[in-house]
Phi, psi and omega in degrees: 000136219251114153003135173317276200326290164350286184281304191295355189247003171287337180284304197297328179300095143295112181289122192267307176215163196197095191257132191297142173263111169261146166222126189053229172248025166292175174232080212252352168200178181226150186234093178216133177266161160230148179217152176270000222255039184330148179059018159283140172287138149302135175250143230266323186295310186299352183270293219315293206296331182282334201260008155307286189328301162312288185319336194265333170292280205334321126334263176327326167317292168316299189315283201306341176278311162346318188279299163341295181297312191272034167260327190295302211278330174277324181319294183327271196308332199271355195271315184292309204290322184314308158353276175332290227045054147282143164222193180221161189202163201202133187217085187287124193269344168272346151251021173060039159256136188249094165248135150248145171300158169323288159318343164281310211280302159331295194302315192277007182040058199243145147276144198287140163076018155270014185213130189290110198248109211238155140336292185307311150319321167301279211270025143300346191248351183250145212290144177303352188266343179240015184298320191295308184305237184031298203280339211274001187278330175292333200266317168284003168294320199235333155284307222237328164117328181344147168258165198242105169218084175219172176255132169227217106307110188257146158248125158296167153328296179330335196109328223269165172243137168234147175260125179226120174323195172182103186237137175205171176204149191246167177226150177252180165247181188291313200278018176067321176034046183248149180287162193271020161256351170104356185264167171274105169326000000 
């Protein structure tokens, strides 16, 4: 049990300030000084630097929950696509970046992120009797706009052939980044 002297001076202890931690537009903690000093003014630079500070948590809150949800949102696609045995791929072509999802890297009988995965790698992985078809599937997608829905062949490491489906739609950005025949380099 806490001292006469204790308790009188926790009773005399005053909230001089007490600023909201927002994170977006909640209210996820308060930021409060107590002074013992009855009848002292506030000093006005410290609530700045303190509903600085607050604002700058608040931030930081959000941002982590945000990071929390989409970590939360990719496990959830890649736990479906395992599921599926679907996968997905994202192919910036001016710069010859290739991602694939885990599950792309499964189906092609890769461990996922041990294999440089280029265009050129892709269609090294695809059977030499459908490489033309691909590439002309590819092309026509990306000269003429044509949609890319086709089926091939694939070779595993293993040797084994697998046949895999394929659907894509391609996007440009607003400046277009087409050659002056209208094509995608």
């Amino acid at each position: 049990m806490p001292d006469k002297k204790t308790v009188s001076g926790i009773i005399r202890a005053v909230v001089t300030i007490a600023i909201p931690v927002l994170a977006g537009d909640k209210v996820v903690a308060v930021i409060t000084f107590f002074n013992s000093g009855v009848g002292q003014e506030k000093d006005e630079n410290l609530v700045t630097i303190i509903s600085t500070v607050a604002t700058q948590l608040g931030s930081f809150i959000q941002r982590r929950q945000v990071e929390e949800q989409l970590r939360m949102s990719e496990a959830r696609l890649a736990n479906a696509q395992r599921i599926a045995h679907l996968g997905s791929w994202d192919w910036d072509i001016i710069r010859n970046d290739l991602h694939w999802s885990d599950e792309i890297y499964r189906i092609f009988g890769l461990e996922p992120h041990r294999f440089a995965a280029t265009y050129e790698a892709f269609l090294n992985s695809v059977h030499p009797d459908d490489r033309e078809f691909v590439v002309r599937s590819v092309r026509d997608a990306l000269d003429a706009g044509k949609p890319y829905s086709i089926d091939h062949r694939i070779v595993l490491p293993d040797g084994r052939e697998r046949i895999v489906h394929e659907q894509a739609e391609v996007e440009c950005p607003p400046t277009g980044h087409r050659d002056p025949d209208g094509r995608v380099p």
